[in-house]
DSSP file (Angstrom, degrees, kcal/mol; ACC not computed):
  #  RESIDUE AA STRUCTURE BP1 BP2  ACC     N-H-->O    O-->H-N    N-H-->O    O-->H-N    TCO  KAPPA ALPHA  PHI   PSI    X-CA   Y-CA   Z-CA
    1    1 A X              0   0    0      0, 0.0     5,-0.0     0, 0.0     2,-0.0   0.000 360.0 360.0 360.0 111.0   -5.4   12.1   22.4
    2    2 A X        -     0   0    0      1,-0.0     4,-0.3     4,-0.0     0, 0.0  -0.226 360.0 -78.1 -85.2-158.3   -9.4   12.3   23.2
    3    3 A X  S >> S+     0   0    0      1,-0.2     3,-3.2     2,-0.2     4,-1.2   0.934 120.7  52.1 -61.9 -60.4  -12.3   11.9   21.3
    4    4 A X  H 3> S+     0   0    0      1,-0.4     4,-2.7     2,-0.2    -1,-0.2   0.690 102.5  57.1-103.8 -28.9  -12.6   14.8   19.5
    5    5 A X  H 34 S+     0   0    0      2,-0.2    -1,-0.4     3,-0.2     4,-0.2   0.535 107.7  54.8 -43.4 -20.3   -9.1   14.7   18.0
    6    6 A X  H X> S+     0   0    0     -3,-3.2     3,-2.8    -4,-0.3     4,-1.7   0.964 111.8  39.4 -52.2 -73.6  -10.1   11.2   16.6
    7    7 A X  H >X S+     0   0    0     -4,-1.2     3,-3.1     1,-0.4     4,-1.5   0.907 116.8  53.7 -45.2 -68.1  -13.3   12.3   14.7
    8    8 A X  H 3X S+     0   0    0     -4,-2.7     4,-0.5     1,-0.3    -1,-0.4   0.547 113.2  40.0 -70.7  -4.2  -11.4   15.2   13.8
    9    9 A X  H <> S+     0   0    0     -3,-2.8     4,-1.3    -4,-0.2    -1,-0.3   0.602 110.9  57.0-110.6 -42.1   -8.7   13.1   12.5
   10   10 A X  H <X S+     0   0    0     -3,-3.1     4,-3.9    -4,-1.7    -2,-0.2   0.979 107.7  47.4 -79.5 -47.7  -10.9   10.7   11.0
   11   11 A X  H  X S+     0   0    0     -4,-1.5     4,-2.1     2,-0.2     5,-0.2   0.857 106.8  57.7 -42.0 -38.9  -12.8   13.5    8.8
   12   12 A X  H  X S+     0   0    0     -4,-0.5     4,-1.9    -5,-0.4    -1,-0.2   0.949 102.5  49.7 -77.2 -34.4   -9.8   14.8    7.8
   13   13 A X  H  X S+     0   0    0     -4,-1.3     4,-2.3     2,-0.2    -2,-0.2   0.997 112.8  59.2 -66.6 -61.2   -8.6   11.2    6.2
   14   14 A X  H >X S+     0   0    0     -4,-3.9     4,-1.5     2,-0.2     3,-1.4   0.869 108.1  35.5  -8.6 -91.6  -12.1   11.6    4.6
   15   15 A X  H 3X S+     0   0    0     -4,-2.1     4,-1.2     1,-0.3     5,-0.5   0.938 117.9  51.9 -42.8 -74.1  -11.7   14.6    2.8
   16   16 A X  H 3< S+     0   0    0     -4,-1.9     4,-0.4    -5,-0.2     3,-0.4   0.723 111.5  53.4 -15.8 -55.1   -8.2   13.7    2.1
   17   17 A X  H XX S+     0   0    0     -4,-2.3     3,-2.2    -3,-1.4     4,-1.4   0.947 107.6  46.8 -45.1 -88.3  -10.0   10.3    0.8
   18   18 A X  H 3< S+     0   0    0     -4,-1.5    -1,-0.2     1,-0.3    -2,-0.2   0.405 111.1  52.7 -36.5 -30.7  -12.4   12.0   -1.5
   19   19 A X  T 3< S+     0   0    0     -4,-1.2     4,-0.4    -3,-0.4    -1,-0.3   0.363 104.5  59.0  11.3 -52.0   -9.6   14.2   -3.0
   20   20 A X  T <4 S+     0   0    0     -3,-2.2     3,-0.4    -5,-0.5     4,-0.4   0.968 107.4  40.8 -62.8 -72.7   -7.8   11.3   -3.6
   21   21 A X  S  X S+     0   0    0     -4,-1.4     4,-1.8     1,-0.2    -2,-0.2   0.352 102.6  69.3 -80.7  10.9  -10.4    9.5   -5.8
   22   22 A X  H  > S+     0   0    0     -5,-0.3     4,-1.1     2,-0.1    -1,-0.2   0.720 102.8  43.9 -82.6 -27.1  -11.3   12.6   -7.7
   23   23 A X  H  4 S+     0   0    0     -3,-0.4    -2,-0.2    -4,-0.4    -1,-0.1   0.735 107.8  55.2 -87.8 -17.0   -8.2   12.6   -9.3
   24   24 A X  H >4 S+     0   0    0     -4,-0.4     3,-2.3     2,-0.1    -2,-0.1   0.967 113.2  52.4 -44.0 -79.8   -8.3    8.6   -9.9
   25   25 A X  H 3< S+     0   0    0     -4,-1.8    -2,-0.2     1,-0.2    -1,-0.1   0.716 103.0  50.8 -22.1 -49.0  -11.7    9.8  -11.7
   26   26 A X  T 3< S+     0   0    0     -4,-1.1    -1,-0.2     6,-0.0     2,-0.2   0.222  93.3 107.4 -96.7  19.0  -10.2   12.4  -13.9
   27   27 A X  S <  S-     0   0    0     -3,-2.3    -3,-0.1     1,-0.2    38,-0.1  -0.510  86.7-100.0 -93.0 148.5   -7.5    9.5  -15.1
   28   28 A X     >  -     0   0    0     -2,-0.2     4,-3.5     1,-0.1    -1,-0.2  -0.213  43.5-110.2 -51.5 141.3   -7.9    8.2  -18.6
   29   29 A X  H  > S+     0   0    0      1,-0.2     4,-1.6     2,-0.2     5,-0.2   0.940 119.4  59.2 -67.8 -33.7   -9.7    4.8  -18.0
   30   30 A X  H  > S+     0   0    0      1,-0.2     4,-2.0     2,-0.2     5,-0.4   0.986 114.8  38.9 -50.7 -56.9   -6.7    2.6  -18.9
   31   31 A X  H  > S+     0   0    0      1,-0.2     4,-1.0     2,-0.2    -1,-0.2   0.838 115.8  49.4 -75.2 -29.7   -4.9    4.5  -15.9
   32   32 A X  H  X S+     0   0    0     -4,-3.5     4,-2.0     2,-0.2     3,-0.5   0.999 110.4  50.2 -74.1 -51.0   -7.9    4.5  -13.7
   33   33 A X  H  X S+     0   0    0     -4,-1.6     4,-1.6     1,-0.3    -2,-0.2   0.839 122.3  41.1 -23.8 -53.1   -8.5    0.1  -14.5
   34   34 A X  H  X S+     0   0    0     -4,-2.0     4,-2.3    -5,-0.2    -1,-0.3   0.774 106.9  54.0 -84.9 -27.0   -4.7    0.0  -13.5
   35   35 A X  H  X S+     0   0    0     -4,-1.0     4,-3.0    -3,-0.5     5,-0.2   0.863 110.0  54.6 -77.6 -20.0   -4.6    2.3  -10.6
   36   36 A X  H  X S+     0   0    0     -4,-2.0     4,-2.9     2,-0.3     5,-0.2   0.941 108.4  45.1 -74.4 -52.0   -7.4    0.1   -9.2
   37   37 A X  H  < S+     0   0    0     -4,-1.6     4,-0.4     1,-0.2    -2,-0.2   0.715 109.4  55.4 -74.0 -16.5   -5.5   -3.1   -9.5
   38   38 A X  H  X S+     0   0    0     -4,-2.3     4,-2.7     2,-0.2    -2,-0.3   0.870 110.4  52.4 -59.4 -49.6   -2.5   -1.3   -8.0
   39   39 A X  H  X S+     0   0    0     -4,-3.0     4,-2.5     1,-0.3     5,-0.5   0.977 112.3  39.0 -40.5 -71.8   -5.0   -0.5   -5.1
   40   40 A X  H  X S+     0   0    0     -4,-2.9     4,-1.3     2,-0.3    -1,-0.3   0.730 112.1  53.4 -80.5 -15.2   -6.0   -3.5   -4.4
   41   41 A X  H  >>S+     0   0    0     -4,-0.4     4,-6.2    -5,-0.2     5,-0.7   0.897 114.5  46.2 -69.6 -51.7   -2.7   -5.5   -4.8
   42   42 A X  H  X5S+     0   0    0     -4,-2.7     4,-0.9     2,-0.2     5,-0.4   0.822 110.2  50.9 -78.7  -5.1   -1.0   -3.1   -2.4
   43   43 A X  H  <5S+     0   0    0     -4,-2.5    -3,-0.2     3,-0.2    -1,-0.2   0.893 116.6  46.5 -53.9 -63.5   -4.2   -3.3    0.3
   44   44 A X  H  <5S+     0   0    0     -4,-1.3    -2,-0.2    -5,-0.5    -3,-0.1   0.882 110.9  47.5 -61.6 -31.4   -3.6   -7.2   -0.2
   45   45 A X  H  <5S-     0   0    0     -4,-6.2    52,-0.9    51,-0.0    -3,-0.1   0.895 103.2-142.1 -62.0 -55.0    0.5   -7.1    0.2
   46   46 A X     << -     0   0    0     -4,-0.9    51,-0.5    -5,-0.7     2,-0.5   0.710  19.3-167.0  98.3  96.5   -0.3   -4.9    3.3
   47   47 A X        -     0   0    0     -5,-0.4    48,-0.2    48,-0.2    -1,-0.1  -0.828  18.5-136.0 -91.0 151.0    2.5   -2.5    3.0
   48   48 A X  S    S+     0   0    0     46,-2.9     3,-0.4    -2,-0.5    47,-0.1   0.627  99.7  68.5 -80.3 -14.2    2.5   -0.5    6.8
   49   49 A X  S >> S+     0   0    0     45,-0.4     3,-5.8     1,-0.2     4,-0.7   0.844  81.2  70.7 -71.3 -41.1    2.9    2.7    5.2
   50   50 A X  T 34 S+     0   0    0      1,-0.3    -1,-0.2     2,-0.2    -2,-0.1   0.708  92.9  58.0 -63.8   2.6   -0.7    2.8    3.5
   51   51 A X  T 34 S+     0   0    0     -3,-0.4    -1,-0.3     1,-0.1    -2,-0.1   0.640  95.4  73.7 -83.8 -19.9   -2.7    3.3    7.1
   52   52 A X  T <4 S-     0   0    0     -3,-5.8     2,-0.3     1,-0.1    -2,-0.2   0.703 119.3 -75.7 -79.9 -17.4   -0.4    6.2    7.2
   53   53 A X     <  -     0   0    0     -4,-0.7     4,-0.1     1,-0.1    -1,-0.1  -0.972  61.4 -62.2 159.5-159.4   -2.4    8.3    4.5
   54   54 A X  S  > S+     0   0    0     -2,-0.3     4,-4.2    -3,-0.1     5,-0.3   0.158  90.8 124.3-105.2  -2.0   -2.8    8.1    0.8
   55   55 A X  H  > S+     0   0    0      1,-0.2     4,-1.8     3,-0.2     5,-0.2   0.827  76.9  39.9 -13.6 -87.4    1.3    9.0    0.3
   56   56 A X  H  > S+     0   0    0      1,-0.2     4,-3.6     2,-0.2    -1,-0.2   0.867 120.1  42.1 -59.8 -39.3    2.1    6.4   -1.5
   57   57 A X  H  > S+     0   0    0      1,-0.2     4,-1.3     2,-0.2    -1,-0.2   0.990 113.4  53.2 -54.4 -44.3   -1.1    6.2   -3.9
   58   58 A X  H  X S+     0   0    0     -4,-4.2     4,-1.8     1,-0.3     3,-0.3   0.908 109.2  49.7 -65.2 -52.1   -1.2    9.9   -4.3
   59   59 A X  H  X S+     0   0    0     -4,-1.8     4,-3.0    -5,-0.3     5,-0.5   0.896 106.8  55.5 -36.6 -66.1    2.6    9.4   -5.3
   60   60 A X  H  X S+     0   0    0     -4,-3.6     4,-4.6     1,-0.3    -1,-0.2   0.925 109.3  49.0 -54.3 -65.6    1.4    6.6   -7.8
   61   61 A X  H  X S+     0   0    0     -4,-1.3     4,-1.2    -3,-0.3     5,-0.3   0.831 101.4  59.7 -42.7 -42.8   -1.2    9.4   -9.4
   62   62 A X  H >X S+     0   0    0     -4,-1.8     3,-1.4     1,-0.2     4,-0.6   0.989 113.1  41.5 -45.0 -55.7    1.4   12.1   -9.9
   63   63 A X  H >X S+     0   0    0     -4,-3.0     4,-2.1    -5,-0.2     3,-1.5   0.983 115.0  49.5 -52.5 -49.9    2.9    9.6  -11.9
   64   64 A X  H 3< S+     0   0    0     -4,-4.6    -1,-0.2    -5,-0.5    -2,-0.2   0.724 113.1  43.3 -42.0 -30.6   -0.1    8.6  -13.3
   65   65 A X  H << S+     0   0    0     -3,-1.4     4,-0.4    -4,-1.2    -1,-0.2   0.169 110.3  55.1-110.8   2.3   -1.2   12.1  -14.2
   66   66 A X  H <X S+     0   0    0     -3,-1.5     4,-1.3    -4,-0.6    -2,-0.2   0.634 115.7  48.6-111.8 -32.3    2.7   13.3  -15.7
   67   67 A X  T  <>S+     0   0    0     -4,-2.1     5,-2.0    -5,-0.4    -2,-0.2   0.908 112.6  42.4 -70.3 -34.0    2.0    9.8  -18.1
   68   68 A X  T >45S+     0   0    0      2,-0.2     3,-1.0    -5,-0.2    -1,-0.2   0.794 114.5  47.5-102.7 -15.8   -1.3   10.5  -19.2
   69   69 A X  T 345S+     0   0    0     -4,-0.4    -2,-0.2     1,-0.2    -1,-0.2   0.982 109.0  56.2 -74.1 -47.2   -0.6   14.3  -19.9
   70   70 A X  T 3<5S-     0   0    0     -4,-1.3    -1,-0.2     1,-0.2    -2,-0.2   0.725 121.1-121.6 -24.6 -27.3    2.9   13.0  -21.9
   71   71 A X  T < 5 +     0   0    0     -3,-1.0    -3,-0.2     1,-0.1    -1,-0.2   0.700  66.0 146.5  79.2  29.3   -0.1   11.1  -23.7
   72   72 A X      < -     0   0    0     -5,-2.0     2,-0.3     1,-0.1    -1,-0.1  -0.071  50.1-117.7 -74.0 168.5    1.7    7.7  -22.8
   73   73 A X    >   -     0   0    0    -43,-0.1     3,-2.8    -3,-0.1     4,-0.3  -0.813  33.7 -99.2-103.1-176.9   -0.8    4.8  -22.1
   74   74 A X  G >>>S+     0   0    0      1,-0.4     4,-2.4    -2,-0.3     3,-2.4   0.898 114.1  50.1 -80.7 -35.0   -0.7    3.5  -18.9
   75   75 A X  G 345S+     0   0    0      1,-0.4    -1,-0.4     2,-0.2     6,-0.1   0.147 102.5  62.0 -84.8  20.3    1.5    0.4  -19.3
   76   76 A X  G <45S+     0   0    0     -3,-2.8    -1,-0.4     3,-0.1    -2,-0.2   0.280 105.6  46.7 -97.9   6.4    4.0    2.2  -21.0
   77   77 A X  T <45S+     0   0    0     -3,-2.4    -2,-0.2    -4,-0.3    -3,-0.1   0.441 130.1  21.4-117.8 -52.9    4.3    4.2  -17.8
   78   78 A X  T  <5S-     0   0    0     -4,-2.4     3,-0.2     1,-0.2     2,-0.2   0.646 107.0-126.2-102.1  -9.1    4.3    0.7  -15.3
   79   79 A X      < -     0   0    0     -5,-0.7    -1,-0.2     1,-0.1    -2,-0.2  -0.694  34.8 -59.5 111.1 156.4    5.3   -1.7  -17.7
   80   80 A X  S    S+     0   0    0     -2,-0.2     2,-2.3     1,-0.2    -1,-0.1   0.848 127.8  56.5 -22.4 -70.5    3.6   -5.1  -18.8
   81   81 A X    >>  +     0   0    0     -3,-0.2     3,-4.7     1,-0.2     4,-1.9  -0.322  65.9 179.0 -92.7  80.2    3.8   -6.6  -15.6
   82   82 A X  H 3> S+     0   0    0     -2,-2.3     4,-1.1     1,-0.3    -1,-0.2   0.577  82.4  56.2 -68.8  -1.2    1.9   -4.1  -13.1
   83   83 A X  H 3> S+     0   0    0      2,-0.2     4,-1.2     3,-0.2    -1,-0.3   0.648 103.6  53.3 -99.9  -7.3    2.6   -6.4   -9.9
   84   84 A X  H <> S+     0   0    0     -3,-4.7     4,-2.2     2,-0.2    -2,-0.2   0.595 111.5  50.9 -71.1 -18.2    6.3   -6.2  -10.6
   85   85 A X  H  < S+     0   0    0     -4,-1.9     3,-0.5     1,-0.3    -2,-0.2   0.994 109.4  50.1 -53.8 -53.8    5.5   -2.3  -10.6
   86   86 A X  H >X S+     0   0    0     -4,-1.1     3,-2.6     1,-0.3     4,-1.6   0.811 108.0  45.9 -71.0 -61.4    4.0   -2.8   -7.6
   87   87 A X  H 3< S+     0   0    0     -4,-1.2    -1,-0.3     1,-0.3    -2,-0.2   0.632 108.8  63.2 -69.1 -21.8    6.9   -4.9   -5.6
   88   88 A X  T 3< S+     0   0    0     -4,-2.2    -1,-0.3    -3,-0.5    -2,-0.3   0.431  97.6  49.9 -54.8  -8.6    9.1   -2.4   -6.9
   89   89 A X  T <4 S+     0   0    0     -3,-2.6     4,-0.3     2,-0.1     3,-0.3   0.794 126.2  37.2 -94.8 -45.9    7.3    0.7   -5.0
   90   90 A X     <  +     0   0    0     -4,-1.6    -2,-0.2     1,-0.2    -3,-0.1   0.164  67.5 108.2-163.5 100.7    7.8   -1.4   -2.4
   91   91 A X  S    S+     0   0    0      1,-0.2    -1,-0.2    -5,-0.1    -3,-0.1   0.963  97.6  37.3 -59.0 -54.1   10.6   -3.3   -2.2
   92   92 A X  S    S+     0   0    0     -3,-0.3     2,-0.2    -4,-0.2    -1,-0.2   0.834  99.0  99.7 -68.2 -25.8   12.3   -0.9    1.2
   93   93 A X  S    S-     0   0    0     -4,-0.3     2,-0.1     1,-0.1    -4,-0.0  -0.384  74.6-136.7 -64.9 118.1    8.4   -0.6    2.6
   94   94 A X        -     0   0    0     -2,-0.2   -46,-2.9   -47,-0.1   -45,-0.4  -0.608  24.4-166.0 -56.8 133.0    7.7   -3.2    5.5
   95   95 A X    >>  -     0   0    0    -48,-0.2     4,-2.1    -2,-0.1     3,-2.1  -0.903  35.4 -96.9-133.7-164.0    4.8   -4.7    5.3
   96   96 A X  H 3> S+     0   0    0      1,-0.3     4,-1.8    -2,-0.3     5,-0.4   0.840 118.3  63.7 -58.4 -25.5    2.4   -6.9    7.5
   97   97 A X  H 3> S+     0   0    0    -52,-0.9     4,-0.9   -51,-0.5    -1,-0.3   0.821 107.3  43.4 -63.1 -19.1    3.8   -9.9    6.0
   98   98 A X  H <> S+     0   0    0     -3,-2.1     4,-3.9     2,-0.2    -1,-0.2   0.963 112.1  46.8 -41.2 -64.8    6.8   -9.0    7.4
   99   99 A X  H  < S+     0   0    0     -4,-2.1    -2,-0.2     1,-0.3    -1,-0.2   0.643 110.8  52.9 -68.2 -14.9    5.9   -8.3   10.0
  100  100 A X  H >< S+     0   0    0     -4,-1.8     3,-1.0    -5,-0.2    -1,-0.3   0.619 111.3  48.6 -88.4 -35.2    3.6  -11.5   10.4
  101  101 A X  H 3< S+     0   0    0     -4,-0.9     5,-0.2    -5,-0.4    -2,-0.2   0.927 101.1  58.9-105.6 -20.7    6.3  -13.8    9.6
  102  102 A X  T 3< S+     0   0    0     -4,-3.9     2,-0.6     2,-0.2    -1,-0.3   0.108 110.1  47.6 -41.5  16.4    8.7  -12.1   12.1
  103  103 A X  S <  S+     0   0    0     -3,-1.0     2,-3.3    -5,-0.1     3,-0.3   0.320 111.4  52.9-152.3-163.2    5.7  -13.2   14.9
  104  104 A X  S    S+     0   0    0     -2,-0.6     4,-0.5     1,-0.3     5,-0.2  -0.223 109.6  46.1-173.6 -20.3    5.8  -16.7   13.2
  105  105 A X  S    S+     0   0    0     -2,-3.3    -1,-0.3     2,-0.2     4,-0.3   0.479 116.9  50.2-120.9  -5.0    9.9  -17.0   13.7
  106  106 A X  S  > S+     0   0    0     -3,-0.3     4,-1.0    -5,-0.2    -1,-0.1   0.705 110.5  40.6 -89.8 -36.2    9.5  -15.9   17.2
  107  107 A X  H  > S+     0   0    0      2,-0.2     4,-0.9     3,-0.1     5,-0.2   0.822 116.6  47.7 -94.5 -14.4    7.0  -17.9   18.4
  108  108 A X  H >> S+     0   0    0     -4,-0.5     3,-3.1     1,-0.2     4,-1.4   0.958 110.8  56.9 -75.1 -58.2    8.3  -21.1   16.7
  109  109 A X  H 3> S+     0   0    0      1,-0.3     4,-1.0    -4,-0.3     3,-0.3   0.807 111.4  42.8  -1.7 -62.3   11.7  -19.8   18.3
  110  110 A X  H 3X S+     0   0    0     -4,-1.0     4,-0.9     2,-0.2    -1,-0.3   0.544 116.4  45.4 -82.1 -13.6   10.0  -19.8   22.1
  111  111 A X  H << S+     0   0    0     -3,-3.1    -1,-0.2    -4,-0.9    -2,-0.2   0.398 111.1  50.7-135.9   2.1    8.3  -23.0   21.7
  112  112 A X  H  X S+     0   0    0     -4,-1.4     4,-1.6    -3,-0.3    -2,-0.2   0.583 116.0  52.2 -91.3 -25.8   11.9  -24.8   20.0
  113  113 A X  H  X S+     0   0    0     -4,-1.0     4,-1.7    -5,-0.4    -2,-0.2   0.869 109.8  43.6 -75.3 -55.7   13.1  -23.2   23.3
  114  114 A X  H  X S+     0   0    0     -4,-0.9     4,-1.1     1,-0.2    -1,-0.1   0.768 116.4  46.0 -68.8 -35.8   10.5  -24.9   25.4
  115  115 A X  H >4 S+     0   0    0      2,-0.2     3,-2.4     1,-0.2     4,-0.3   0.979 109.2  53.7 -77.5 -62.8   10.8  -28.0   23.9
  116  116 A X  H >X S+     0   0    0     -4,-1.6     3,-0.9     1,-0.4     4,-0.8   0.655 107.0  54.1-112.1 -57.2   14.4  -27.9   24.1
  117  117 A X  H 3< S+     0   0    0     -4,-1.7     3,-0.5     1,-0.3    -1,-0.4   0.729 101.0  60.5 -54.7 -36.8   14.3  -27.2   27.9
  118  118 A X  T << S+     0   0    0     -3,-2.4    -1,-0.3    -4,-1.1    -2,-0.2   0.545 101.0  51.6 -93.1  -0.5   12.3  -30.0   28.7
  119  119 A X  T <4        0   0    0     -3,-0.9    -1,-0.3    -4,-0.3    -2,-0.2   0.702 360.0 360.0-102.1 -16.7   14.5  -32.3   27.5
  120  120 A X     <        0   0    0     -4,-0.8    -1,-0.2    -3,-0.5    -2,-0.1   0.207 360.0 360.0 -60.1 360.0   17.3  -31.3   29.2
């Protein structure tokens, strides 16, 4: 991969980007208020998938956008409790806290190891 396949890579996640939040925009404000705290819960859970693209969000708008033409409001669509929503999209998804506390059961592992060795 060179440079110019970055940039070009990075523009295209732009566009994508912008695309993305135009259709957030064109949500009923209940759905956009929620889709926001859905954002920002899964940014903070760190699922690994969301570096990959807008998938999963854009997934979350289709839904979003099939509720509000049904004329639904929005938490009749996730429910009361939108951060159970949330650990339900993804429950199968690794994320960095996984992956952060696998690196946390490895090094205490190596250094139970070390300890372990010196006593011997």
């Amino acid at each position: 991969m060179n440079i110019q396949d970055i940039i070009e890579g990075k523009k295209k996640w732009r566009e994508e980007w912008r695309t993305h939040m135009a259709r957030v925009k064109a949500l009923p404000q209940d759905y956009q208020i929620v889709y926001k705290e859905i954002q920002r819960y899964l940014f903070k859970v760190g699922p690994v998938e969301l570096t990959g693209g807008t998938g999963l969000l854009a997934g979350i708008i289709d839904f979003f956008e099939e509720g509000a033409a049904l004329g639904k409001g929005v938490l009749e669509v996730t429910g009361s409790d939108v951060a159970a929503f949330c650990d339900d999209l993804i429950k199968d998804s690794k994320t960095y806290a996984d992956i952060y506390q696998e690196s946390v059961g490895q090094e205490v592992s190596k250094a139970m190891k070390k300890v372990t060795d010196k006593t011997k």
